[in-house]
FIPA-531297 format. One line per 8 residues: number of its first residue (from 1); their letters; for each residue x, y, z of C-alpha. Coordinates in Angstrom, 2 decimals, padded with zeros to 5 digits. Example, Ala and Ser with C-alpha at 12.3 -4.5 7.8 and 13.67 -1.06 7.14 Angstrom:
BEGIN
1> AS> 012.30/-004.50/007.80; 013.67/-001.06/007.14
***
This chain:
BEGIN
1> XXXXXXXX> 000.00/000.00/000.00; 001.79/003.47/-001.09; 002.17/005.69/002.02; -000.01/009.05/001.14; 002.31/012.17/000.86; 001.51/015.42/002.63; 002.67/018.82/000.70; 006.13/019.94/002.06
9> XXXXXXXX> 005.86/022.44/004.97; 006.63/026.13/003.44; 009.91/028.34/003.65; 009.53/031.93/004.97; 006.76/031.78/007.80; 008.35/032.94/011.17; 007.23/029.09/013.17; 008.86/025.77/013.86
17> XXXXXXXX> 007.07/022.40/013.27; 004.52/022.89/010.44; 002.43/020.32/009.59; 000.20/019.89/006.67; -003.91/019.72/007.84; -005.93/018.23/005.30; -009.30/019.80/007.37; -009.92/023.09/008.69
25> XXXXXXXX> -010.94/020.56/011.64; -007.76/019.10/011.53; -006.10/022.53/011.93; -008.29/023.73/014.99; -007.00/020.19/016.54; -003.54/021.01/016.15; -003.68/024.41/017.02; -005.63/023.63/020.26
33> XXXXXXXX> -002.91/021.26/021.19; -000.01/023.02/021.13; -001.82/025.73/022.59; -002.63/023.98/025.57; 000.63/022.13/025.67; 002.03/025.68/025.50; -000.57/026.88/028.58; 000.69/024.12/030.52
41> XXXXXXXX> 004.47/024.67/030.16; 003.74/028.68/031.14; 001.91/027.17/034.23; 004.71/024.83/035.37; 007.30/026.91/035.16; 005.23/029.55/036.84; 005.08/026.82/039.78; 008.53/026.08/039.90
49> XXXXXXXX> 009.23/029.88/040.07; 007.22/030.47/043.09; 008.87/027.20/044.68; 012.81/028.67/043.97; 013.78/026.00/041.29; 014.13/028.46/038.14; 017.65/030.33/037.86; 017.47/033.49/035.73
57> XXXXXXXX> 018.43/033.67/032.08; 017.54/032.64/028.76; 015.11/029.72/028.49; 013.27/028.33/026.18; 009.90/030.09/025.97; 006.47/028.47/025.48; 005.39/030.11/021.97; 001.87/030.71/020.23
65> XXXXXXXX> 000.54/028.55/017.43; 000.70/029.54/014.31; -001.48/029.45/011.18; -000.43/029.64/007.75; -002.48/029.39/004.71; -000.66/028.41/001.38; -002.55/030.01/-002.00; -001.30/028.58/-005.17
73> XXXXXXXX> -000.55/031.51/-007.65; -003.49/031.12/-010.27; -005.54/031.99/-007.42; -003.35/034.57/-006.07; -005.32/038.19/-005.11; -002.64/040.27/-003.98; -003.05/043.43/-005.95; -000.22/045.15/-004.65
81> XXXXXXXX> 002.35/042.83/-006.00; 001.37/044.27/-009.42; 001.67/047.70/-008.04; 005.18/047.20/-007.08; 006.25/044.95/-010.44; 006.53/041.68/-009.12; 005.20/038.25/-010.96; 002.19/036.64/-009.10
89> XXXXXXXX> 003.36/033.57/-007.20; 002.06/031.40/-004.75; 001.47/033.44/-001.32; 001.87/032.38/001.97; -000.12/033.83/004.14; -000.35/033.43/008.54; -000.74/034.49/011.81; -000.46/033.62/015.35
97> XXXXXXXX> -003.29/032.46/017.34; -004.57/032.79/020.78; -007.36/030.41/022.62; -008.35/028.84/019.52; -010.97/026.46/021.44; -012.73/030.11/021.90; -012.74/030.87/018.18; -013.14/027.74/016.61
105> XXXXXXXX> -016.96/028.17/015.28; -015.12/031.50/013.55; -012.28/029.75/012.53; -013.93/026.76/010.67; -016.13/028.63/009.43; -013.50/030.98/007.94; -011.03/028.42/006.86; -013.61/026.31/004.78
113> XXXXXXXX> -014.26/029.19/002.90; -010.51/030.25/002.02; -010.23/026.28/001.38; -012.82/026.39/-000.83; -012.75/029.92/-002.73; -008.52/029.42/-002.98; -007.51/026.12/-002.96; -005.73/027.11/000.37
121> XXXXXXXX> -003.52/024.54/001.95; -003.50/024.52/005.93; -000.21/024.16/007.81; -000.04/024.74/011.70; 003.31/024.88/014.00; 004.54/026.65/016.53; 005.30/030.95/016.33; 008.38/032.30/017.44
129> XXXXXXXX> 005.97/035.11/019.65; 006.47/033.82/023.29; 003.20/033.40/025.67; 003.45/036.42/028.47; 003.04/035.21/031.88; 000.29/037.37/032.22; -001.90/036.62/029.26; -001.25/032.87/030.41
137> XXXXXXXX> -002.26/033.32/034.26; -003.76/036.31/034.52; -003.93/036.30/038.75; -000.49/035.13/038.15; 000.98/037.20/040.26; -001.74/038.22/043.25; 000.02/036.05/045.63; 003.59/037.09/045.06
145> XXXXXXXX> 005.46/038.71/047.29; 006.87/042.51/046.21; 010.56/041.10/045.66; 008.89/038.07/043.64; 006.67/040.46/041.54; 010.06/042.70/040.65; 012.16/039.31/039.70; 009.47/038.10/037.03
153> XXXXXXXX> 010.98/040.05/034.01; 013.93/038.01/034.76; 011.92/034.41/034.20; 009.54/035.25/031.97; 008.30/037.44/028.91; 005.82/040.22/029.44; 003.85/041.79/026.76; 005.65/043.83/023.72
161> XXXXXXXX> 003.49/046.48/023.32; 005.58/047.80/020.38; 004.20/044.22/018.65; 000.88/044.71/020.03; -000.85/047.39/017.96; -003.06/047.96/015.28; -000.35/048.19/011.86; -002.34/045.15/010.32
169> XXXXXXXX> -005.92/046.41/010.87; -005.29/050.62/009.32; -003.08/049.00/006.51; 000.49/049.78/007.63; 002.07/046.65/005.92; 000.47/047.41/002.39; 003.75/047.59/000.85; 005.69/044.84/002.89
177> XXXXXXXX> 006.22/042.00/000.69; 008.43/039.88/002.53; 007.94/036.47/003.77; 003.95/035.46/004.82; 001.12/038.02/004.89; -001.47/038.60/007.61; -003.72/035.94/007.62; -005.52/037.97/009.97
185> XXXXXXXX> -006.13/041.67/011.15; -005.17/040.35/014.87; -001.87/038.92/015.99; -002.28/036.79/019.21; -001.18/039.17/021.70; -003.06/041.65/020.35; -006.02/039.31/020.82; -004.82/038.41/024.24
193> XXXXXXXX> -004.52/041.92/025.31; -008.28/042.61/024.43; -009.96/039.33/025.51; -008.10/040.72/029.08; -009.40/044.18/028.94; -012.76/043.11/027.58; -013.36/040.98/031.00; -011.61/044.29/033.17
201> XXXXXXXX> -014.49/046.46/031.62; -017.38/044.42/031.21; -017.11/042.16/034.43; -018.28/039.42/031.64; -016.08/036.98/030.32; -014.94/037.19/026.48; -017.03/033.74/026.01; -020.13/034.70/026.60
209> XXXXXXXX> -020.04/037.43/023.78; -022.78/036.89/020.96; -022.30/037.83/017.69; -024.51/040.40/017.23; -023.97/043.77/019.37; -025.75/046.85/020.73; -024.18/049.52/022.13; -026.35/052.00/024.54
217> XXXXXXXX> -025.57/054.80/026.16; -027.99/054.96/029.45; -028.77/052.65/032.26; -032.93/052.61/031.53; -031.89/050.76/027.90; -030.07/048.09/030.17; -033.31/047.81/032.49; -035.25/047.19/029.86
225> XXXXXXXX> -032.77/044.27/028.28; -032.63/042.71/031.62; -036.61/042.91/032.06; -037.14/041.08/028.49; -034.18/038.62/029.00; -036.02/037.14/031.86; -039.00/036.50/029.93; -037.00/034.87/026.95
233> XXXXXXXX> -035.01/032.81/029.37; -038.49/031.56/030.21; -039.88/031.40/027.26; -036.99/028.99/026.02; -035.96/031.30/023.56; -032.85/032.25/024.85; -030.69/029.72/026.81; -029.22/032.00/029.48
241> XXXXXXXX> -029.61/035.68/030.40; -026.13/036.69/031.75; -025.15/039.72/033.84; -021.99/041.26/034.67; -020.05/039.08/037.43; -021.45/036.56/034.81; -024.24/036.18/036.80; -026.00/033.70/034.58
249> XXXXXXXX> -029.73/032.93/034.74; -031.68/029.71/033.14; -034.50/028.49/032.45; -036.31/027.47/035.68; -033.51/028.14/037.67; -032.87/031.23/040.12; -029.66/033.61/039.17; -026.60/031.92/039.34
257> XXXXXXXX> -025.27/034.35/042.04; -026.61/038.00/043.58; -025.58/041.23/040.68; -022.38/042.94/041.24; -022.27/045.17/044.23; -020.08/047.79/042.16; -020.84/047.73/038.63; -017.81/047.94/036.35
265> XXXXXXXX> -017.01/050.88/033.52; -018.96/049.47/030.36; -021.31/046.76/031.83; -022.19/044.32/029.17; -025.42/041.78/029.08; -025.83/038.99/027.29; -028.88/036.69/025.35; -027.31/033.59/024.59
273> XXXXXXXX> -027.84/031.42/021.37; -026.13/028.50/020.12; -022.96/029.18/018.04; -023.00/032.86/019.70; -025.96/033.71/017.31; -027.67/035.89/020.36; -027.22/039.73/021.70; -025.33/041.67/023.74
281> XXXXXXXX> -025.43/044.93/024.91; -023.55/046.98/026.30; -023.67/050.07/028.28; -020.67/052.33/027.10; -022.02/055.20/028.68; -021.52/058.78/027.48; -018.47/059.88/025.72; -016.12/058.95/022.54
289> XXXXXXXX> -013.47/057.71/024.78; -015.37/054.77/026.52; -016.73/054.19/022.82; -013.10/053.95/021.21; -011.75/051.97/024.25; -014.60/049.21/024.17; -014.59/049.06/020.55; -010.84/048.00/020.51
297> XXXXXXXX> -011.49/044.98/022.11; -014.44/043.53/020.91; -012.95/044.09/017.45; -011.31/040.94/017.99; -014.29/038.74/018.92; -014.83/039.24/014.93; -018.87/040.13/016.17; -021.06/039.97/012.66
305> XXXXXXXX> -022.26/044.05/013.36; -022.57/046.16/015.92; -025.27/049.17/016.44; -025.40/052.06/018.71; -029.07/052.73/019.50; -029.38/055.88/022.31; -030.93/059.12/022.11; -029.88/062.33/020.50
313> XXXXXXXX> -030.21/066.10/020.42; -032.51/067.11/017.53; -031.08/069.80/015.62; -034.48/070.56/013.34; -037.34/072.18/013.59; -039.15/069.75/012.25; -038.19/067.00/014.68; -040.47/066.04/017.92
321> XXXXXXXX> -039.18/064.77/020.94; -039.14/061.05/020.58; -038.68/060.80/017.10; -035.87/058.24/015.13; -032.55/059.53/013.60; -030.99/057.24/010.99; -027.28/058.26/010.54; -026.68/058.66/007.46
329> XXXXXXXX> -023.25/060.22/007.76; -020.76/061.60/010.24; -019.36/065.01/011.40; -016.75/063.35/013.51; -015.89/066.31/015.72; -014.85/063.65/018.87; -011.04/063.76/017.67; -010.35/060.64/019.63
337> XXXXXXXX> -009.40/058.14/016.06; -008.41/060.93/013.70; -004.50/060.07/013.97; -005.46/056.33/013.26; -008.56/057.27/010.44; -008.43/060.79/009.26; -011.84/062.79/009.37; -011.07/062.80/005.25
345> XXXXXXXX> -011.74/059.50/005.06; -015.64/059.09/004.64; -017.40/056.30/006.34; -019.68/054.52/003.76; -023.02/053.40/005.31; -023.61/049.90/005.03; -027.31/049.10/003.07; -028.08/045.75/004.60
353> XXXXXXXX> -027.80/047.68/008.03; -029.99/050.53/007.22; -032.49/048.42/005.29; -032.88/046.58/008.65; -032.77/049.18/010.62; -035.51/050.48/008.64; -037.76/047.59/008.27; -037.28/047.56/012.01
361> XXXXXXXX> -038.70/050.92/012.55; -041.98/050.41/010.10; -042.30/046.89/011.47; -041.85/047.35/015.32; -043.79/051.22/015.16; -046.11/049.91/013.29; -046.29/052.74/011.01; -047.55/052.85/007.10
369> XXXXXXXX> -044.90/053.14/004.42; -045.90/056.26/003.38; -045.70/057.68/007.12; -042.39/056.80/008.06; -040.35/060.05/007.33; -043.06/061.55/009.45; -041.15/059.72/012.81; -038.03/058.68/011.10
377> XXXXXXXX> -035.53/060.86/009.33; -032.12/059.77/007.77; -029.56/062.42/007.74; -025.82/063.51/009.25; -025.10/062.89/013.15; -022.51/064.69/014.92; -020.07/063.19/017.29; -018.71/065.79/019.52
385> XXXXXXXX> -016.43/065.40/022.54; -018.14/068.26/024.19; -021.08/067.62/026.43; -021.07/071.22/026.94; -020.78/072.26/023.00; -024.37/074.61/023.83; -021.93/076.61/025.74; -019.95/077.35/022.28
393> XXXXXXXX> -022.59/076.86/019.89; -021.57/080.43/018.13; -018.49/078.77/017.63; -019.85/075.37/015.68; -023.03/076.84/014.62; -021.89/077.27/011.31; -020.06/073.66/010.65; -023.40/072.04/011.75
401> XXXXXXXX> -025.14/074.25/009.54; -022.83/073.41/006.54; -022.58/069.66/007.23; -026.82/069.73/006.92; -026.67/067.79/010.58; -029.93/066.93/011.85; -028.64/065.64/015.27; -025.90/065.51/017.73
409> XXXXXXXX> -024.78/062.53/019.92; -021.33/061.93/021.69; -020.43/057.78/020.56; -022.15/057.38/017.35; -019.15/058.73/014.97; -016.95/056.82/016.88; -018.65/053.50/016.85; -019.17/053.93/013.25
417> XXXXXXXX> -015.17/054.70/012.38; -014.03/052.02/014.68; -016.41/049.47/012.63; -015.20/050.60/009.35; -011.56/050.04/011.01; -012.15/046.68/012.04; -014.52/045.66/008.98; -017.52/045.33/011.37
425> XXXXXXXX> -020.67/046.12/010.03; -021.68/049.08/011.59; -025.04/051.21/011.94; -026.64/054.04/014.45; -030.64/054.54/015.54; -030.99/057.40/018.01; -034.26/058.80/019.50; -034.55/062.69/019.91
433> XXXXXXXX> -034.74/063.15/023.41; -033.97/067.16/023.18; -033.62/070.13/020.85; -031.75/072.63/022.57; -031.37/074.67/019.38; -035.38/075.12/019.53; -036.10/075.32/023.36; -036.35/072.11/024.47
441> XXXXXXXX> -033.30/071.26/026.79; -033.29/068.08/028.28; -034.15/068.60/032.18; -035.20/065.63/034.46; -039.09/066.19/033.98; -038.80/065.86/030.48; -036.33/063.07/030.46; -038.38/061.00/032.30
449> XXXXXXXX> -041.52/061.31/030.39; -039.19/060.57/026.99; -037.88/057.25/028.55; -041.60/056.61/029.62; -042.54/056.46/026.26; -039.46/055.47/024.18; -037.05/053.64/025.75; -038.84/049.64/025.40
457> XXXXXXXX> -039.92/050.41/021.97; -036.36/051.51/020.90; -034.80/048.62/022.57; -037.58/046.47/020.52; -036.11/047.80/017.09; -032.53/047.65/017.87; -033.56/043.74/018.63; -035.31/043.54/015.46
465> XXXXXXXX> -033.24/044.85/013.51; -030.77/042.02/014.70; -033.49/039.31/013.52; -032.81/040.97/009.81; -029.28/041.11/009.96; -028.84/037.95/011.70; -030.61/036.71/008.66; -028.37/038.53/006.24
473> XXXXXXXX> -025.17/036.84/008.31; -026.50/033.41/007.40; -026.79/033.87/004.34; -023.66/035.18/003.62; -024.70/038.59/002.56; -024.65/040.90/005.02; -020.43/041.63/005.10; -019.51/043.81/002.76
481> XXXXXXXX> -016.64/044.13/000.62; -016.58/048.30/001.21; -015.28/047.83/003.96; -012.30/045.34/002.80; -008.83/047.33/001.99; -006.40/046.39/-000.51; -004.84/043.05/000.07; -007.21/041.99/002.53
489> XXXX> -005.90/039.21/005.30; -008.29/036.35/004.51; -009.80/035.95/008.03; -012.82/037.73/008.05
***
């Protein structure tokens, strides 16, 4: 019986130990190994550190798995190798990966498809990126004594923040053309540095995020998502309700614990679905910065889209209290991404998500065809980082009159240019809640009687509007390529 043959292990990927994988199956297997074998090591020698076996000085560090795709040249789309007058030739593409027993639904799905659209063969080995002891074991180091904290750097690697950044994702390596491309917009301590942070400001851990997210920007949205996520838990139509302190409640079953005492920065809440197919939301509060900060991270959970419903200051007569804003476009005047996407660069809006959100709006509102403009209006929404900006309005008047705004917000903009960043479907649905350019500022009296009124139904279209585009996501139409740059890494 002749011995099958396995295609030779490529030349210029920065790993050790590659081995062919005839399955995208067989390639989360072997990743999953060595990344636990890899977990393990970190841990003993962690434990051997804190006993006083380990002398200082160079070891041989526990590494990161590492992916590589190799594309035969007929099916070759690197555009830029024309650009810079090179032949087309088979590619080699890769990255390193991080808890790929977390991402494998995302990763099989991905990898069948660049297996299938071009002719991709899988190889996995080991990275030369070491595992940082605190990625590995993140309370690592609560029990360590002050002297034993201060040794570490002299047993084991820490994070290299001048590695972990964003050069893939805003298209710094467009012209590098030496050894493998990104096979993804994430290395695997950039992931590791977010799926930490995401826990720090959600008090929910990086697992129980769904694929489908809404952002909000006030506590009574959050009441109202905890109210309903009983009553699906219940109704069997979710299988868990989650809270921060992943306080986790089933079917039949009283809370897994009592809620957080101190709630953290961004607290997120989850509906949980099979496969991550469910919602969460988050509460990002008010502000570009906790918007740009919490967008980061998730970015790396590779959600399916994201949508900021909150409310809005009206800027038109026309507009009631209550009423829907669909953004349209941007006036990003919050500042906090222009060195890493410069207010030149438009933001395109994305038509399956404003078809849905839409739909969502006639469907949820009830309202006739011919009647919607009448409560919904599609126009420009400014992002300022001035919750005061009334205070200066002589100074902005005219740049809201020239951009033809029709409302102003503080984490739309932002939301929006950290989706097109990270090629996350991205869309915004605010609610008019004041016009203080016609008399109506928003004071507690009249806040209250807006959420009254608004706040359930708005909820109820931001969760329809996920029915649509959840839709759209299985059948394979709702990512588009407008938001895909030039020489795309393959991973989605």
């Amino acid at each position: 019986m002749t011995e099958k043959t396995h295609p030779k292990a490529p030349t210029g990927a920065p790993a050790d130990d590659l081995k062919f994988c005839e399955t995208p199956d067989a390639a989360i297997a072997r990743l999953t190994y060595l990344y636990d074998a890899a977990i393990s090591a970190v841990e003993k020698r962690f434990e051997d550190y804190v006993a006083g076996r380990l002398k200082p000085g160079p070891f041989a560090a526990p590494t990161y798995p590492y992916l590589c795709a190799e594309v035969p040249a007929e099916r070759s789309i690197q555009t830029g190798s024309l650009a810079l007058g090179q032949i087309t030739s088979t590619s080699l593409h890769g990255a390193s990966i991080t808890e790929p027993a977390l991402f494998a639904n995302y990763l099989k799905d991905q990898l069948q498809r660049i297996c299938e659209s071009f002719e991709a063969k899988l190889f996995v080995g080991r990275s030369k990126t070491p595992i940082p002891l605190t990625f590995a074991l993140e309370q690592a180091t609560a029990t360590l004594s002050a002297q034993q904290r201060e040794d570490l750097q002299h047993y084991f690697y820490m994070p290299n923040l001048i590695a972990t950044n964003d050069v893939i994702v805003d298209g710094g390596m467009i012209l590098e053309r030496g050894g493998a491309l990104p096979l993804s917009l994430f290395t695997a301590e950039r992931t590791d540095y977010s799926l930490h942070r995401i826990q720090h400001y959600t008090a929910t851990k990086p697992e129980h995020y769904q694929n489908f997210i809404l952002f909000t920007n006030y506590q009574r949205y959050v009441d109202e998502f905890v109210e309903r996520g009983r009553s699906l838990v219940e109704a069997g139509e979710i299988e868990a309700l989650i809270e921060p302190g992943d306080r986790i409640t089933r079917k039949g079953a009283a809370p897994s614990k009592p809620p957080l005492a101190k709630q953290p920065q961004m607290p997120a809440y989850h509906y949980v679905k099979g496969k991550h197919a469910g919602v969460t939301l988050v509460n990002i509060g008010v502000g570009p910065s906790n918007a740009k900060t919490i967008t980061d991270h998730l970015a790396v959970l590779r959600p399916h889209v994201w949508l900021m419903i909150g409310h809005c200051g009206g800027l038109r007569r026309t507009q009631r209290l209550g009423d829907y804003v669909l953004a349209h476009a941007y006036l990003r005047e919050d500042n906090v991404l222009d060195d890493a996407l410069p207010p030149s660069i438009p933001l395109p809006t994305i038509a399956e998500v404003q078809l849905a959100m839409t739909a969502a709006v006639e469907q949820v509102g009830g309202i006739p065809k011919g009647q919607l403009k009448e409560q919904l209006r599609t126009g420009t929404v400014v992002t300022t980082g001035d919750r005061n900006w009334e205070l200066d309005f002589e100074k902005i008047a005219v740049r809201l009159n020239q951009s033809r705004a029709i409302a102003i917000d503080m984490e739309s903009a932002t939301i929006a240019a950290n989706g097109f960043r990270y090629r996350v479907p991205y869309g915004t649905l605010l609610c008019v809640s004041d016009r203080p350019l016609h008399g109506e500022i928003k004071l507690p009296g009249m806040a209250d009687a807006f959420y009254q009124a608004r706040v359930a139904q708005h909820l109820e279209i931001g969760l329809r509007a996920i029915e649509l585009l959840r839709a759209e996501a299985e059948g394979g139409t709702l990512h588009s390529r407008k938001l895909r740059s030039f020489d795309e890494p393959f991973l989605r």
